[in-house]
Each structure stands twice: as structure tokens, then as C-alpha cells.
Residue, then its C-alpha position, 0 to 999 in steps of 0.5 A: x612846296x613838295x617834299x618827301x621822305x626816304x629811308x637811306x642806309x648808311x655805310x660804315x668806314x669799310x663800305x658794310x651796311x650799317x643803320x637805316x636812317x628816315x631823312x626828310x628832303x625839301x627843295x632849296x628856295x634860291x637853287x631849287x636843288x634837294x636839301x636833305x635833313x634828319x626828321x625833327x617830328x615832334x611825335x619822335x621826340x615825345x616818345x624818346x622822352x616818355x621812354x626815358x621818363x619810364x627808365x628813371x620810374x622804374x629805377x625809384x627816380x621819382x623827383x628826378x623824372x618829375x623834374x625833368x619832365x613835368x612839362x610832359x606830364x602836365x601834356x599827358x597827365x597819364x603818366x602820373x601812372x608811372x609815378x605813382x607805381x615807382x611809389x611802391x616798391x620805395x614804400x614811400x607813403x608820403x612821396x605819393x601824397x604829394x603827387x596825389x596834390x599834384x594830379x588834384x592841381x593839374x585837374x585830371x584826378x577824375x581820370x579813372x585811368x589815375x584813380x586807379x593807380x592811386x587807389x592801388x598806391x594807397x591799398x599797398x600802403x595799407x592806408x584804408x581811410x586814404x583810399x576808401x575816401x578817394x573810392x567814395x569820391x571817384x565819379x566813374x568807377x569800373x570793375x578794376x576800381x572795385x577789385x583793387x578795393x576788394x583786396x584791400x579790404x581784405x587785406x586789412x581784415x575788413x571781411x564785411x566791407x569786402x563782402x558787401x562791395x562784392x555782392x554791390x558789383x553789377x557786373x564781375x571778371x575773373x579777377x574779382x573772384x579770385x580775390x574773394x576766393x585768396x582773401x576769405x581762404x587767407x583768413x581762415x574763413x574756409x568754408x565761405x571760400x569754398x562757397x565762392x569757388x563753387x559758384x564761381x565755378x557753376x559760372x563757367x570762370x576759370x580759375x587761377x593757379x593762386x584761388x586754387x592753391x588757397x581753395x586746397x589750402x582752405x580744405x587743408x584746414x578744414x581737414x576736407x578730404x572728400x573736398x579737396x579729392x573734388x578740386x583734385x579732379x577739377x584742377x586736372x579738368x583745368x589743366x593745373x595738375x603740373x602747376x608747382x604752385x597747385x601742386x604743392x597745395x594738393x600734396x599739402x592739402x593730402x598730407x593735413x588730411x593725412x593722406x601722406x602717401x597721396x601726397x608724397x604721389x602728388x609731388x612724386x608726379x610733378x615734372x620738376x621741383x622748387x623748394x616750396x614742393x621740398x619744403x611740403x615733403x619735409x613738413x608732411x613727414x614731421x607731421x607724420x612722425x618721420x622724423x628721420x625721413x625729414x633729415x634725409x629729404x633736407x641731405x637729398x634737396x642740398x644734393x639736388x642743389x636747391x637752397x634751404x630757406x627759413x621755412x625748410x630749416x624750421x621743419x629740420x630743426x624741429x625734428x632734430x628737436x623730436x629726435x633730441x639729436x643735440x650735435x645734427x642740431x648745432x651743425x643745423x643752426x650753424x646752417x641757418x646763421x650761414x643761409x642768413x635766415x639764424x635770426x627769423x623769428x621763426x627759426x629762432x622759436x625753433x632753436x629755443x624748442x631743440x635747445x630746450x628739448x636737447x637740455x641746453x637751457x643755457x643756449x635756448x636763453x642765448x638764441x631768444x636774446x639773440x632775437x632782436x623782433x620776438x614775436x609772442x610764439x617765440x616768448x611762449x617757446x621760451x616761457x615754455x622752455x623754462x617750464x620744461x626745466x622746472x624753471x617756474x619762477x624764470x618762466x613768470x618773470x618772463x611773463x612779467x616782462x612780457x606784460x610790463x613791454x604791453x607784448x600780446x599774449x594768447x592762449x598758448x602763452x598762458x599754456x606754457x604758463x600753467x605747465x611751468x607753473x604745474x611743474x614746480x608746485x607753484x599751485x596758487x600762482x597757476x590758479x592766479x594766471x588761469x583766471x587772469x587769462x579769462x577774466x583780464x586778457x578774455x581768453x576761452x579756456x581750451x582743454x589743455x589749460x584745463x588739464x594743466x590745472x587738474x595737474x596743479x590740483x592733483x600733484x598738490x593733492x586736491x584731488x576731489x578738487x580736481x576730478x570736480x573739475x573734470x566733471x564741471x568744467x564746459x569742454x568734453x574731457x578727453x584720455x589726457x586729462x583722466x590719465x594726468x589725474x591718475x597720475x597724481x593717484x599714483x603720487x598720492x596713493x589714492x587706489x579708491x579715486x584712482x579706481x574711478x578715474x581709471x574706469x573714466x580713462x578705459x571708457x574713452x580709450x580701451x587700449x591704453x596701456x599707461x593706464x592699466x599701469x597706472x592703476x597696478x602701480x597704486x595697487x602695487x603701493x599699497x601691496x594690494x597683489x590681488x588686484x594687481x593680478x586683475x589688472x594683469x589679467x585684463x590687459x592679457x584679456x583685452x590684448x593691451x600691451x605695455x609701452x616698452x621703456x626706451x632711453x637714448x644718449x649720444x655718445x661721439x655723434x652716434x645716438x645708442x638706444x636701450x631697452x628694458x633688460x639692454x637685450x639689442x646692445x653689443x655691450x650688454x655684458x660689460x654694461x651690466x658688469x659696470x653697473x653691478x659696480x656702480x649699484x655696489x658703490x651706490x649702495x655704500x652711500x646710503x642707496x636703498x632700491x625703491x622695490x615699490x617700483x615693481x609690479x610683480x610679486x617677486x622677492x627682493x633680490x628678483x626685484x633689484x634685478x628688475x630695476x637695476x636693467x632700466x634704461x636710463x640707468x643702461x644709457x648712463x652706464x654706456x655713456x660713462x663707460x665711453x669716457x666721452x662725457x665731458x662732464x654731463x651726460x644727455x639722456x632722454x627717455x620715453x617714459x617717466x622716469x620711475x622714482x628708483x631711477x630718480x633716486x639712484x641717478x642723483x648718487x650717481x651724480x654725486x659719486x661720479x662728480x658730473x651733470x646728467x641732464x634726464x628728460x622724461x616724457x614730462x620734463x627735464x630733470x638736472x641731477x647734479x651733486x646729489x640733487x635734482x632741479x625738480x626738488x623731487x616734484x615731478 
């Protein structure tokens, strides 16, 4: 019998052209005449159906594709392929399980096709046992079988297992060495990383935009800049230089190696920005200091009209945090709870710091409770907060909490610890955690536990005790440490030991001025002006220049700034007319100016003058002349405040019946009613 096939097109109603259509034609048995009919190819019909199997894999059908159409599978077990993969995205351990008994029971599970799929599920998964065991048991292994193994051994911290697979492999594509390159660099094993890139490279392979941007990031880390300047000029051999992915890298790789201008260049060129090349810009800025920088870059990336997400708001509300610009700091949370991102534990430990920083404990509390997932750096922002208020025994009940919920805790948590602990006096509890955390939790003490430890001793007036310490203690001692010994010198107006210890400051750092203060404030306690005098000269002698005293407050979302003497102030005047009032009030209350305070030998009434032009107390002065504060004023100052200021601030407290909220450079200070919260310990 012949026949044939020919395409006709078919016409719609009005005559047009419409689809072309195969039809099939064999002549009539009984008329030999030509019967036209539609193609019933079983080929067509196999592939309309693997075509509507896909559909319903891509849209997390699984059960439903499996039911309609098992008799395909079973026909053409690659399709369990699709199965499996629709497994992934509805993050469903156990649906994949049961379709990995079905590939057992329909005979193909030695497809290497199949195990491969099912490797991959099972490496998504994080379920490592599942898929090392379905590995040892694959007959026929390739390179894709052993990358997609590679990755998720790295991908469960299991480096050894990854590296020794790696070296097994007789024969590597491009893809198995960017998945060592990815995975070392993503656990901070950098320099290995940077090994496997270079031979990689003397292999003549091509690199991807995601090995290169973790090679930049491992160089980042590393501090390498020499390094990282090499890949520069490798990626721009490579062709990558415009990629936003490996721009990004290099700007963040500059900026960690504090090459910001290199950086801030290397986004400036990119041909178009995303949010992570903003996002780079704004953390290089903060990291640089600038914290006002990141405020305008966050104003000019929303006018670009690019939405900010956790990361961006976690650089903005740190530096509002830096800043202690309270009222930018709420309109940015408002921000956040917008953007949907208020409740990232990220953003969340943000808020805690800015809060805290600003001298909102209360609404530090409010945010962390808000925090359903609290991760242990959000518990140590609040632990720390705590201890920043000279709210030590808040800040071991909180531990306590942490302990009895079996939460983790590191070396930062037992940080923030210490600090709360050396800021209320609690000297016998601070010694307490520090051997708990080497002897229960194994932790290696850093030199900032031990520096929070010389101030337990120190401020308790061990100071033997301390400086032994220093001296014994298995890390190399730095300026820090020496300057927080000296301070309890000053407090304790040991000018023998203080002597000592500021000779141990000056070795390390000459030019530091704090010290050189330091040590004339003991010596001007114990009326020793010679010596004074020989600090003075030295300083004059070595060009050291003292730290200007600075304080800030916020009045009607404006932030004024004052200086020793309030010289840059348009209101200097009526200032010091409101304060000359004040300081006569005060005095009828029983305030007597700490003359000790001042280091020159000057008389009296020359040094009342002298302290009565500090800045906090200007700062205080302004924001009460103002009327705008609402019964608490925020003041933050760069120094610490100087024991005059303390005492005076606590009458005014009293005689203007409101909060000041003071935070030094050590701590928060609350005066109200006449006290302070740090019970005069700081």
C-alpha cells in the first residue's frame, strides 16, 4: 500500500492563512480514492507528553507529574532527572527519598546520568552520610559525580575529605577548580585558596566571575594587597574588569586593604551599578571613618532608585550609631521595618548598638525582644549594651539566660562580659568568667579580655596585680592595655607606678598624647608642678598635641558641636551668661569646683574659669537654654568626662529636675535626681 505526507495550510473564515498542519494520506482499500488524516506518530505524542511531564516538575508538581505519567518514566527512566531536581526548590528531604526507592525498584539507579541527580539532591540537602554512600556505591563515576561531591563536602566544613577527593581526581575541568578556589576562600582558608588559583592558573584554565571574586575576597582577609593588585591585572587580562560581580570584589578587596581611593576608582569605573557595588562603597566609607560619607551615599543610591536591603541598612545604622545622631537613627529603623528587613538579626544587633550608643537602653531592650532568631552576636550587642550603661548585673542575667537556652557563646560574648563586669566594680565576678571561658567554654584568651581584666584590677586598685599581669600574660602588649593601667594610676594617684607604666606607653607609641595627660593629671593630684612642668615640656619638645575636648548634643534634629572655651559657637555669649547663672546656683547647693582637675598652676579663681568652659558642660548649657529638651538631654563627648564635669552635672540634674544621658569615650553615664548610674565608678 503507498502513501505519503504532505504539509497543507490551513485557511481561516475570512480566507487568511492560518497554521500549517502534516496530514498523512493512504489510498481507500474499496475506492481507491486518497484518505486524508491527522499524524497519530507515537514519537509526537511521547514528546507532548515529556514536554507537560517538565511543566508540572517545574511547578513543584512532583506527585501529580509522577502519577500522570509513570508509564513514561518507567519508558524513559531519565526523567526521574526532572523529579528529582523539582525536589530542590520545595526543599523536601523526604519526597526525594521516595523517588530514590523508585529509581532502586525500576533497575536504572546505576545510570550515572540518575546518580548524579541524586548526588546533587542529596549535597542540596546537606545530608552528607546519604550522598557519600550513594558515591562509594556508583559503579561509574565521571568528573561531574566527583565536583558535585567536592561542593558538598565543602559545603559541610569537611575541608580534608574535599581535598583528598580533589588530589584522587585523575583527570579535572574548570569547574572542579573553582569549587576548591569558592569553598577554601569561603572558609577563610585563604592562602590555600590562593595556591589552588595559581596553579590553576599555570594550567592555562579560565577562571569564573565567582573564583575570582572569592580569590579577591581571600586577599581581602589576608590584608594582601600586593596580591590582590596581581589578580587586578589578571582579571583585566581575563576580560572581567567590568564584571559587577568581580568589581565589586576588587573595590572590597582595596577598601580592607585600605587602598579607599583604589577602591572608591574601581567602582567609579564600573559601567553600571547594582546594590552590592553601593553597598561596597558605603561599608569602605565606615570603615574609613567617613561616617557622614555613608549617610550621603545611602541619600544618593535611594535617588538612583535602587532599594536598600539588610546589608545597606546595617552600614547606615552603624554609622548613625558612630555618629550618635539619635532622631537620623529612628527615621532609619523606620526604614528598615518598611524595606521588611527590621527583624534580620543583622539589622536587629544594629539597632541594639545605635540605640545603646545613642542612650536608649530602654529601646536597645525593645528591639533584641522584638528578635524572634537571636544569633550569639546579637546577645553579646545586648550583653554589651548592658555593660555600656553600667548595667553589669543586667548583663550577667542575660548570660545566665544564655547559658540555661544551651545558646553558643564565643570570645566576644565573654568580652562584653568583662567590660560590663569592669564597668560596675563587680572585680571577683569578672575574674570568675575570665576562667570560665578558658577553662569551661576552651576559649583562647585575646588581648582585649586581657585588657578588660588589668581594668577589673586596676580600678579595684590591684595594681601590682595588674602590671604583673601585663608582664606574664602569653600575648605581646600593646598602648591599650598600658594607657587603661594608667588610668587607674590617675584614680588612685599612684605617681610611682604611673610613672612606670607611662614609660612602657611611650616606648610603643610616642605620640600619644592621652598619656603624656595622664601622667601630668597624677602629678598635678599630688601638687607635684615640677614634674608637671617636665611633662609639658616634653610634649612641646616631641610636637605631641593634646586631643581637644568635644561634645555634641541634638537639639531640633540639628547636632551643635562645642569645643574647650565654645570659641566656634554663634551663642558663645549668652552661653556663658546662662552658665555663669547655673554655676552660682550650683554653688548655693553645696558645689565646690574640683580644682585638681586643672593642669596648670594657675590660682583658683583662673582655674574655675578653666573648668567652667568644658564642653559638656556648654553642650548642656545650649540644649537647656533651647527649651527643647523634653526632660532629658543626650550629650556625647569624645573624652572622658573629667571628675568637675561629673560632679557639677549631677546638681544640675538635680536643680533642673530632668535626665542627662552623658556618654564618654568609655561609657554611658545617667545623672538624674542628683546621681549618677555609674555610682561614681568609672
Amino acid at each position: 500500500m503507498r502513501s505519503y505526507t504532505e504539509t497543507q495550510s490551513r485557511k481561516d473564515a475570512c480566507g487568511r492563512p492560518g497554521e500549517a498542519v502534516s496530514l498523512c494520506a493512504h489510498p481507500c482499500s474499496d475506492c481507491n480514492l486518497w484518505l486524508f488524516h491527522k499524524p497519530t506518530c507515537k514519537m509526537t505524542t511521547f514528546r507532548i507528553a515529556k514536554d507537560q511531564f517538565a511543566t508540572l516538575c517545574s511547578k513543584g508538581h512532583v506527585r501529580e507529574a509522577f502519577e500522570s505519567f509513570v508509564s513514561e518514566i518507567w519508558e524513559e527512566p531519565h526523567l526521574f532527572s526532572n523529579l528529582l531536581q523539582a525536589c530542590v526548590p520545595l526543599k523536601s528531604v523526604s519526597l526525594g527519598k521516595q523517588i530514590h526507592s523508585l529509581i532502586l525498584t525500576s533497575g536504572c539507579s546505576s545510570d550515572k546520568f540518575i546518580s548524579n541527580h541524586l548526588l546533587n539532591l542529596y549535597s542540596k540537602f546537606g545530608e552528607l552520610r546519604a550522598a557519600v554512600a550513594l558515591f562509594d556505591q556508583m559503579p561509574r563515576k565521571n568528573i561531574m559525580s566527583c565536583n558535585i561531591m567536592i561542593k558538598a563536602y565543602l559545603e559541610m566544613g569537611n575541608i580534608e575529605s574535599a581535598r583528598n577527593l580533589f588530589d584522587e581526581m585523575p583527570e579535572r575541568n574548570i569547574a572542579t577548580w573553582n569549587a576548591m578556589v569558592t569553598g577554601l576562600a569561603k572558609f577563610e582558608m585563604n592562602e590555600e585558596s590562593l595556591i589552588i588559583f595559581s596553579r590553576m592558573n599555570g594550567l592555562g584554565l579560565m577562571p569564573d566571575e565567582y573564583s575570582l571574586g572569592s580569590v579577591l575576597r581571600g586577599c581581602a582577609h589576608l590584608r594582601a594587597l600586593f596580591v590582590g593588585q596581581q589578580v587586578h591585572a589578571y582579571v583585566m587580562k581575563c576580560g572581567f574588569e567590568f564584571n559587577l560581580v568581580v568589581g565589586c570584589s576588587l573595590a572590597h578587596m582595596y577598601m580592607k586593604a585600605r587602598s579607599m581611593d583604589d577602591g572608591e576608582r574601581v567602582i567609579s569605573w564600573m559601567p553600571a551599578y547594582n546594590l552590592v557595588a553601593w553597598n561596597t562603597l558605603m561599608a569602605g566609607k565606615a570603615q574609613k571613618g567617613s561616617f557622614e560619607g555613608v549617610l550621603d551615599q545611602y541619600c544618593m543610591m535611594k535617588k538612583a532608585g535602587f532599594r536598600p536591603d539588610k546589608i545597606t541598612f546595617v552600614s547606615v545604622i552603624s554609622s548613625c550609631s558612630e555618629l550618635a545622631i539619635l532622631g537620623q537613627g529612628k527615621q532609619i529603623h523606620a526604614e528598615a521595618i518598611k524595606a521588611g528587613v527590621s527583624y534580620e538579626v543583622s539589622v536587629v544587633s544594629s539597632l541594639v548598638s545605635m540605640y545603646s550608643r545613642c542612650g536608649c537602653l530602654q529601646e536597645s531592650f525593645k528591639s533584641f525582644l522584638e528578635c524572634k532568631e537571636r544569633d550569639v552576636v546579637l546577645w553579646s550587642s545586648m550583653i554589651a549594651a548592658y555593660g555600656f550603661h553600667g548595667q553589669g548585673e543586667e548583663a550577667i542575667k542575660l548570660f545566665y539566660q544564655m547559658e540555661q537556652e544551651n545558646l553558643p557563646v564565643n570570645e566576644v560574648t565573654f568580652l562584653s562580659l568583662l567590660y560590663a563586669c569592669s564597668h560596675c566594680g563587680l572585680k571577683d565576678k569578672g575574674l570568675d568568667f575570665f576562667d570560665m571561658m578558658m577553662k569551661k567554654y576552651g576559649l583562647r584568651a585575646r588581648l582585649e579580655h586581657y585588657t578588660c581584666v588589668v581594668d577589673l584590677l586596676g580600678r579595684s586598685g590591684c595594681l601590682e596585680e595588674a602590671e604583673a599581669m601585663i608582664r606574664s600574660m602569653p600575648v605581646q602588649a600593646d598602648a591599650i592595655i598600658w594607657k587603661t593601667l594608667l588610668s587607674a594610676c590617675k584614680l588612685h594617684k599612684n605617681a610611682e607606678i604611673g610613672r612606670r607604666v607611662a614609660a612602657e606607653v611611650l616606648t610603643i607609641d610616642p605620640q600619644d598624647s592621652a598619656s603624656y595627660v595622664l601622667l601630668a593629671n597624677i602629678y598635678s593630684s599630688a601638687k607635684r608642678w615640677h614634674n608637671v612642668s617636665e611633662v609639658r615640656t616634653a610634649m612641646k619638645d616631641k610636637m605631641v598635641k593634646k586631643e581637644p575636648g568635644v561634645s555634641w548634643v541634638e537639639v531640633k534634629n540639628q547636632v551643635h558641636q562645642f569645643h574647650m572655651g565654645g570659641e566656634c559657637h554663634p551663642k558663645l555669649v549668652e552661653i556663658n551668661q546662662y552658665l555663669e547663672q547655673l554655676t552660682s546656683e550650683m554653688k548655693k547647693r553645696g558645689y565646690v569646683p574640683d580644682t585638681n582637675s586643672v593642669l596648670h598652676d594657675m590660682d583658683n579663681e583662673e582655674k574655675e574659669q578653666n573648668l567652667r568652659h568644658h564642653s559638656e558642660k556648654l553642650a548642656i548649657s545650649f540644649a537647656l537654654m533651647s527649651n527643647q529638651v523634653g526632660g532629658l538631654i543626650r550629650v556625647m563627648k569624645n573624652l572622658r568626662v573629667c571628675s568637675d564635669c561629673h560632679v557639677a552635672i549631677k546638681y544640675i540634674s538635680e536643680i533642673k529636675n530632668l535626665e542627662i544621658i552623658v556618654r564618654d569615650s568609655s561609657r554611658f553615664h545617667h545623672f538624674k535626681n542628683g546621681t549618677c548610674s555609674c555610682g561614681d565608678y568609672w
